[in-house]
Each structure stands twice: as C-alpha cells, then as structure tokens.
TORMILO-759382 format. One line per 4 residues: number of its first residue (from 1); their letters; for each residue x, y, z of N, C-alpha, C, CB. Coordinates in pm, whole numbers, plus 50000, padded with zeros to 5 digits. Each point is the difference from the previous one (the first is absolute). Glycine has a CB too. Example, Ala and Ser with C-alpha at 12.3 -4.5 7.8 and 13.67 -1.06 7.14 Angstrom:
// residues 2
1> AS> 51319:49431:50780:49911:50119:50000:50090:50120:50000:49811:49883:50125  50154:50222:49803:50082:50119:50006:49923:50109:50073:50118:49937:49785
This chain:
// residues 99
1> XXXX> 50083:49881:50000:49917:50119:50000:50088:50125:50000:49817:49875:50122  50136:50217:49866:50067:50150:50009:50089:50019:50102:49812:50091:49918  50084:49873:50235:50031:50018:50091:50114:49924:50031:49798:50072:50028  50217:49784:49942:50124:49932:50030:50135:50050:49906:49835:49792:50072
5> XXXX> 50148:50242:49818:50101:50090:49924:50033:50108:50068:49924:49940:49807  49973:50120:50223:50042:50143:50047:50094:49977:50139:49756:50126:49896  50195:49744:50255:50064:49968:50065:50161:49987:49998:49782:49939:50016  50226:49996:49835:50141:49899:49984:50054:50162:49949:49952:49656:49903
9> XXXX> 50015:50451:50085:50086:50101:49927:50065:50076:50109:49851:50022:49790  50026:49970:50277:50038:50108:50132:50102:49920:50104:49737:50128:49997  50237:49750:50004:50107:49940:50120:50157:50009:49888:49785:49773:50180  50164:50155:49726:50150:50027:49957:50123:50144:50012:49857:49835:49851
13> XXXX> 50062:50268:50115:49999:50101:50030:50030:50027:50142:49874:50009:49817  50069:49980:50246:49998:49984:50189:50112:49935:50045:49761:49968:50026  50306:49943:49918:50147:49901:50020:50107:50094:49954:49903:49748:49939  50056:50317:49973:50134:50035:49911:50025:50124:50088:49954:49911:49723
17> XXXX> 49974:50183:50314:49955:50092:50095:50091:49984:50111:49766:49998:49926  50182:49885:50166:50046:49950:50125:50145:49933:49960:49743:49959:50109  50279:50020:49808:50175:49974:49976:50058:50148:50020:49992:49787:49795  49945:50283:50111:50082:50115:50012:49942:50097:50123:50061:49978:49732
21> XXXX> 49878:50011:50376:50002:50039:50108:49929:50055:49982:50149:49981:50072  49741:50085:49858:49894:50111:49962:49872:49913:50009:50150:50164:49828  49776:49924:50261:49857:49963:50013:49930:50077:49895:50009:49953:50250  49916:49939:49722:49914:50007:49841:49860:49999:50050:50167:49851:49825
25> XXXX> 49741:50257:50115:49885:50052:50056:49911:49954:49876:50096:50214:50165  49779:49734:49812:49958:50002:49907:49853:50027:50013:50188:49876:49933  49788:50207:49985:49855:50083:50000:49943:49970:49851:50077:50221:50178  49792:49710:49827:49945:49940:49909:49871:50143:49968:50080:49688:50088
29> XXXX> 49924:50373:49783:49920:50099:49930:49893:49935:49980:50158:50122:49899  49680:49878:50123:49909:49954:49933:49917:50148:49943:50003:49744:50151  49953:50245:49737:49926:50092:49932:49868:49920:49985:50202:50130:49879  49692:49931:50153:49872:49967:49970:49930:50065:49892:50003:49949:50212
33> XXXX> 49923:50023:49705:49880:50045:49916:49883:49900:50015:50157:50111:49828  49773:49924:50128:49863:49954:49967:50036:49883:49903:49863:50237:50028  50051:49706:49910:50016:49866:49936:49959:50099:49843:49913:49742:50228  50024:50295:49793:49947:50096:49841:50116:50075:50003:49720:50046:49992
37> XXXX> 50351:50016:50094:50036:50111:49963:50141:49943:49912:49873:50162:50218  50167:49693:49881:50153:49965:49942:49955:49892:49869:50166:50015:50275  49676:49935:49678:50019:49966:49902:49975:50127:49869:49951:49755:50137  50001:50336:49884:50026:50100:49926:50171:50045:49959:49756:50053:50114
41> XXXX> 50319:49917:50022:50158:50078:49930:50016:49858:49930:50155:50206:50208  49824:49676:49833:50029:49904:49864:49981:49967:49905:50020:49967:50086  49885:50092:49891:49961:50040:49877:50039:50089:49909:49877:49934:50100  50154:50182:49967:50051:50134:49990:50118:49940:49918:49916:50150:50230
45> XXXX> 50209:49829:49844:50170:49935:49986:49972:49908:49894:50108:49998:50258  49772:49930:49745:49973:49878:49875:49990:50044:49881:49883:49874:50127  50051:50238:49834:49943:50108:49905:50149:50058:49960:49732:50068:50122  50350:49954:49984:50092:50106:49925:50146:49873:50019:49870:50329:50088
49> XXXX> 50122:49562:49859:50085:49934:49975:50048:49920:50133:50037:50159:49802  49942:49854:50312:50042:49920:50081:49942:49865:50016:50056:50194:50080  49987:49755:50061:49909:49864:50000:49893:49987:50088:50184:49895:49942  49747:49968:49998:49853:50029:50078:50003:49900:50103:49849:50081:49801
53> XXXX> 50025:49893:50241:49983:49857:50089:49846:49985:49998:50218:50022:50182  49828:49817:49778:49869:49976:49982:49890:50012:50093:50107:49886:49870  49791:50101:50066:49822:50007:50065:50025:49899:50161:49815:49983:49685  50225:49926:50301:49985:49877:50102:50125:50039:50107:49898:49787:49806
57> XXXX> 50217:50207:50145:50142:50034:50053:49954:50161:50094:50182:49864:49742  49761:50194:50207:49980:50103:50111:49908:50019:50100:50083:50077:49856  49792:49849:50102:49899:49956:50128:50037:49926:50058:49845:50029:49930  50240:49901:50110:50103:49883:50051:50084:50050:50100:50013:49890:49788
61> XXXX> 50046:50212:50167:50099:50077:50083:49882:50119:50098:50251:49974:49773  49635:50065:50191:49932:50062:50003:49961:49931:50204:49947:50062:49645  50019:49827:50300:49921:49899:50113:50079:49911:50113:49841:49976:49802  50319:50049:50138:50085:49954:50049:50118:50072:50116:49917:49886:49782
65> XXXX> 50060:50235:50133:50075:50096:50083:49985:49976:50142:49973:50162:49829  50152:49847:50215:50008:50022:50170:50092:50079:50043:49934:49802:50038  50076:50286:50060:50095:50131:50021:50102:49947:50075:49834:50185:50003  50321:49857:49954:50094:49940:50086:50095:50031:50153:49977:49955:49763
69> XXXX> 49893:50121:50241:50017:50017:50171:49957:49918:50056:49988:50185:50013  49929:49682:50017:49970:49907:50031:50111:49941:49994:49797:50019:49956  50302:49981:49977:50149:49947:49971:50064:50021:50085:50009:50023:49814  50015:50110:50300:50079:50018:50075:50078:50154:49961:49996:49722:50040
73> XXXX> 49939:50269:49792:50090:50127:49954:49990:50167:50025:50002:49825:49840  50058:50255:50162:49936:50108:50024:49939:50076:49874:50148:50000:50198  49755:50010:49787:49917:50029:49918:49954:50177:49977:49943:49734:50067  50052:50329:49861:49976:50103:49977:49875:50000:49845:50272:50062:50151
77> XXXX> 49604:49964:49918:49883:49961:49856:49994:50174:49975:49790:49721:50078  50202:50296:49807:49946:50116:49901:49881:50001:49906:50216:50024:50009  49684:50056:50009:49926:50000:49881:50041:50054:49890:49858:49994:50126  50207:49928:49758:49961:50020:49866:49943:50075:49928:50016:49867:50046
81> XXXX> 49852:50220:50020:49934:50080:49936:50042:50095:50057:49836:49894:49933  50233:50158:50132:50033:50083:50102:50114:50118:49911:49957:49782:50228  50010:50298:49807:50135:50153:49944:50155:49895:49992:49879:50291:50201  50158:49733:49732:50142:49889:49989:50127:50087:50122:49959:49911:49650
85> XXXX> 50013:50194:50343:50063:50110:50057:49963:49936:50175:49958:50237:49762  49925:49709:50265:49932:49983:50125:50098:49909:50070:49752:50032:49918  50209:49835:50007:50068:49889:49946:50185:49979:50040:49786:50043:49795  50289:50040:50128:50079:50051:50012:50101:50066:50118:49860:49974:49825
89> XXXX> 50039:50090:50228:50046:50064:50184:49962:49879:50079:49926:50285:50000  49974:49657:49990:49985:49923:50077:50139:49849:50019:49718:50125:49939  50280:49909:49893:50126:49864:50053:50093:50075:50018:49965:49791:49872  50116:50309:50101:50130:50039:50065:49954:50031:50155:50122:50109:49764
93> XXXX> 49790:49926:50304:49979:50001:50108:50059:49860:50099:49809:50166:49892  50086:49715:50054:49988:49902:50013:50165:49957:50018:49745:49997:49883  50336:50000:49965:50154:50005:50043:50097:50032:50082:49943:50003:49873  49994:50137:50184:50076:50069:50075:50034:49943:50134:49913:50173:49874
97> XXX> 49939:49794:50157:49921:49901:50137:50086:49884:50009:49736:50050:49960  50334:49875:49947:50023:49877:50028:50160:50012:50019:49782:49889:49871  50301:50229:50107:50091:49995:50017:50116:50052:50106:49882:49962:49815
C-alpha cells in the first residue's frame, strides 16, 4: 500500500539520519478538496495534455483514503480551495513550530 511505501521511505531515511546524528522530523502535508472539485482539476490537466485517472481508480482512492496522522505522523491538513497564499503561511508557520 502507499502507506507501507511511504513507511519504508521514511525509516530508511530515519537510519541514515540517526547515523549521522541528526534528528529527522517528518511532517506529512495533506491537502483536501472536495471530490468534484479535484475531479474537475483532472480533467482540467487531462484537457491540457497531462494525465488522467480513471473513473474507478479515483472513487477507490476516494473511499479509501485515510489520514496519516492515525500513523503517528505529524500531520498538517490544508484546504485546497483555500487562498494558496493562506495555505502557504500556514505551512511555514507549521515549520517553524517543529524546529
């Protein structure tokens, strides 16, 4: 799953870290939209040459989703629809906090 990839990246990461004596902080970004709103930008990116995902492949992920603060991780969620500028302060804030 994602989640076990994403695990095996971060510990590896986390070892290499702890060899070299530096504590490694990791703050997981979630952005939210609406389900219309993010199949509209895929559509959007699809239209102007990017790639799409299919009809099934995204109600899937849709129903599947689970947030990875339940993980243990520190999590910082953003709305998506939100001023990007908003967005933005909030995570350098968020950065500042953890260090």
């Amino acid at each position: 799953t994602n989640l076990e990839s994403f695990n095996k990246v971060v510990n590896k990461h986390k070892k290499i870290a702890e060899n070299a004596d530096v504590n490694l902080t990791v703050l997981v970004v979630e952005v939210f939209v609406q389900p219309t709103v993010a199949k509209n930008r895929v559509a959007q990116r699809a239209s102007m040459g990017g790639h799409d995902v299919a009809e099934e492949r995204f109600n899937r992920f849709i129903e599947d989703y689970r947030s990875f603060e339940d993980e243990g991780f520190s999590v910082l969620k953003l709305n998506g629809e939100e001023d990007i500028e908003l967005n933005a302060s909030l995570l350098e804030k968020t950065v500042r906090s953890l260090r």
